[in-house]
C-alpha positions in Angstrom: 0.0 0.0 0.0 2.7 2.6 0.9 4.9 1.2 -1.5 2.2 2.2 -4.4 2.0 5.9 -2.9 5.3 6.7 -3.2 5.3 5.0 -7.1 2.5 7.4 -7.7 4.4 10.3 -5.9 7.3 9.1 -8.6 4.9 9.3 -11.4 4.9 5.6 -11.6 0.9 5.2 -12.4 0.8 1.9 -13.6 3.0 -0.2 -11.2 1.8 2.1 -8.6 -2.0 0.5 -9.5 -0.5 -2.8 -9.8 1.1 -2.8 -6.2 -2.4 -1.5 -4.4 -3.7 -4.1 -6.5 -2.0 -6.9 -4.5 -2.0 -5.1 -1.4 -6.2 -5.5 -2.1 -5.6 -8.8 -2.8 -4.2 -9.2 0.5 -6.9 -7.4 2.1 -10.0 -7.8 0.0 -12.5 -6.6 2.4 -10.6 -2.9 3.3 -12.9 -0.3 2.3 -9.3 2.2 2.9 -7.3 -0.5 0.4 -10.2 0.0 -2.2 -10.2 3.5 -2.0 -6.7 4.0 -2.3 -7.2 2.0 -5.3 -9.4 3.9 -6.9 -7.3 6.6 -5.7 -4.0 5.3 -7.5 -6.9 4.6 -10.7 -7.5 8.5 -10.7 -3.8 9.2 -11.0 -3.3 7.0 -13.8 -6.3 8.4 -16.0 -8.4 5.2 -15.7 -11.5 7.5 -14.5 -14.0 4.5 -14.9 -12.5 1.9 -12.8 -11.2 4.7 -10.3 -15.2 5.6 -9.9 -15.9 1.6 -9.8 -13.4 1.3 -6.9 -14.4 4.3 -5.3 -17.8 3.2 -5.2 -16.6 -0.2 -3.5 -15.0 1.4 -0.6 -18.6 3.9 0.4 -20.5 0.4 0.2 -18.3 -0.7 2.5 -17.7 3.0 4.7 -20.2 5.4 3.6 -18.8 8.3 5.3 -15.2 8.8 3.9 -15.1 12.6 3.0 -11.8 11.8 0.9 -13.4 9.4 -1.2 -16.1 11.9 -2.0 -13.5 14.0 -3.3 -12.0 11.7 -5.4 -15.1 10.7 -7.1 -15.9 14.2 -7.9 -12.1 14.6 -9.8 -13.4 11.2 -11.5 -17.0 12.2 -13.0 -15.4 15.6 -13.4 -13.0 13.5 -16.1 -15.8 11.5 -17.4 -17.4 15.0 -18.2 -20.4 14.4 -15.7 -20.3 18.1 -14.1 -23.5 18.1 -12.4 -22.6 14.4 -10.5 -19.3 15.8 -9.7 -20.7 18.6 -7.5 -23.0 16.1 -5.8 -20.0 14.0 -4.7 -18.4 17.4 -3.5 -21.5 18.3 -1.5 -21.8 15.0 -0.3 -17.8 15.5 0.8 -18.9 18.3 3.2 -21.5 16.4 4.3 -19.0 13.6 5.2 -17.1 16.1 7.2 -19.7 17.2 9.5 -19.8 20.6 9.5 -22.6 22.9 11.2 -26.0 22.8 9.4 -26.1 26.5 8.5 -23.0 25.5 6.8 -24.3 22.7 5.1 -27.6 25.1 4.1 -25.0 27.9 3.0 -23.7 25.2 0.4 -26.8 23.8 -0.9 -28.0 27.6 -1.3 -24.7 28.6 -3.2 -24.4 25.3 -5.6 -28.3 25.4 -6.2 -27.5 29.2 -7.4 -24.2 29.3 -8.7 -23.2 25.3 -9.5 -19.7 25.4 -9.5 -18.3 28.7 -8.9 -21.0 28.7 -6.2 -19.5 26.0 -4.3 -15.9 27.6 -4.7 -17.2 30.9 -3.7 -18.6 28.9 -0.1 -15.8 27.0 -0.2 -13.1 29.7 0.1 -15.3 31.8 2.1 -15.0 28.7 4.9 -11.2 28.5 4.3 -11.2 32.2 5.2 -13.3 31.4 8.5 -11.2 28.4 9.5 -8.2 30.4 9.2 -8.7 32.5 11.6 -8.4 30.2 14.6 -6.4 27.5 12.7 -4.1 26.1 10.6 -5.4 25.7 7.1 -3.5 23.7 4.5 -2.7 26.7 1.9 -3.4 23.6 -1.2 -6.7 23.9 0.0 -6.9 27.2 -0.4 -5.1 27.1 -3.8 -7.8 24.9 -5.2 -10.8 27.4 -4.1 -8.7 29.8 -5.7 -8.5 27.8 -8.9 -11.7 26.9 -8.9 -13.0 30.8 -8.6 -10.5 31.5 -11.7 -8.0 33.8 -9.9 -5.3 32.2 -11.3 -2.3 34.2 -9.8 -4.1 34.2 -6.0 -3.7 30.7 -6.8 -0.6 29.8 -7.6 0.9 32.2 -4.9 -1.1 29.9 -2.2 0.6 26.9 -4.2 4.0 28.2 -3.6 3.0 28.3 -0.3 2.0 24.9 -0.4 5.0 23.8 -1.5 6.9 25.3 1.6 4.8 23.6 3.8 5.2 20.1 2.1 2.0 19.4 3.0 0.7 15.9 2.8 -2.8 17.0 0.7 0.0 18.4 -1.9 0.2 15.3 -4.5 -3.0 14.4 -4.5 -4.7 17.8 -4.7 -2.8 19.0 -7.5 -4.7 16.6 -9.6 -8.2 18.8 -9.3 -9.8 19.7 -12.3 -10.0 23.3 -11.0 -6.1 23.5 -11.5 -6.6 22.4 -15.1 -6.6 25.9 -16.6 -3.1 26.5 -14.8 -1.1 23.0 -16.0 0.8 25.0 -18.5 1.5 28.1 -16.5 5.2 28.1 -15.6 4.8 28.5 -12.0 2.5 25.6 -12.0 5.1 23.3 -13.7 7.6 24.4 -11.5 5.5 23.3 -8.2 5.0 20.0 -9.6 8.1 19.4 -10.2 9.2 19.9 -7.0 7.2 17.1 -5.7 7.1 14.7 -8.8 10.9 14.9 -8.6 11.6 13.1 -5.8 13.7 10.4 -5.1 13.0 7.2 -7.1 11.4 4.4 -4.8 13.6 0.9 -5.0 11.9 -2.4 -5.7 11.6 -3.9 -2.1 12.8 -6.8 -1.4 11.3 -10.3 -1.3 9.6 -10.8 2.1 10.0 -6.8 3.5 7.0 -5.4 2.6 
């Protein structure tokens, strides 16, 4: 399982599927090994199955909020907008925030869609802030998805600083899609996709 993150950190989709593949194979019934599955899926491009696998793992523990996430960067790939910002509402839900929250969302989404749920979402970031420590990736995403593209990557610089854990696999939203060419962008993934290359374990040490 670990072994396949840090292929995936490498860049290493494939054998980075094929390694949480036998780790699910080892522990079949995990809704966290399917997840990660679908997770290392995502990564690789292979939207269907990700969504598939995904799936799996909320039969088996409905309320993973991370999982939500993941399915929305999925149906955001299979071009399925509207189910994408039902899996991100149902991610908020998953992370049991106040009610007048969850009201504030449903009211923004049902009159905005997406840039609705950006706008809520940053203005929560903002909140949080205040009394907390806030991953600034998160931030950078709200950003993206609002279209303030150089708010954005300044809070991804920021990220990177940090080496924040939500790093590698936020970087994948669709809201940054618009930026993937921008130099500043390539430069932040570069400086986590380039990092050391992970060695075949040995026989027996996993």
């Amino acid at each position: 399982q670990w072994y396949a993150e840090r292929l995936a950190l490498a860049e290493r989709h494939d054998e980075a599927v094929a390694e949480i593949e036998r780790a699910w194979g080892l522990v079949p019934f995990s809704p966290i090994i399917r997840a990660e599955l679908g997770q290392r899926l995502n990564a690789a491009g292979r939207y269907a199955e990700a969504l598939e696998r995904l799936d799996d793992a909320l039969d088996l523990q409905p309320r993973l909020a991370w999982v939500q996430r993941e399915r929305a960067f999925a149906l955001a790939r299979l071009d399925r907008p509207g189910e994408a910002l039902e899996a991100r509402r149902a991610e908020m839900t998953a992370r049991d925030l106040e009610p007048a929250e969850l009201e504030a969302l449903l009211a923004a989404t049902e009159m905005s869609g997406r840039h609705g749920f950006w706008h809520w979402q940053l203005e929560r970031l903002e909140r949080l802030a205040g009394d907390r420590w806030v991953p600034p990736v998160l931030v950078a995403e709200a950003r993206a998805g609002k279209r303030d593209a150089e708010p954005a990557l300044d809070w991804l610089e920021r990220a990177v600083e940090t080496r924040g854990l939500y790093l590698p696999h936020l970087l994948r939203s669709p809201a940054f899609d618009f930026l993937r060419s921008h130099p500043r962008f390539v430069a932040v993934e570069r400086a986590f996709t380039q990092a050391v290359e992970p060695s075949r374990p040995r026989p027996g040490r996993r």
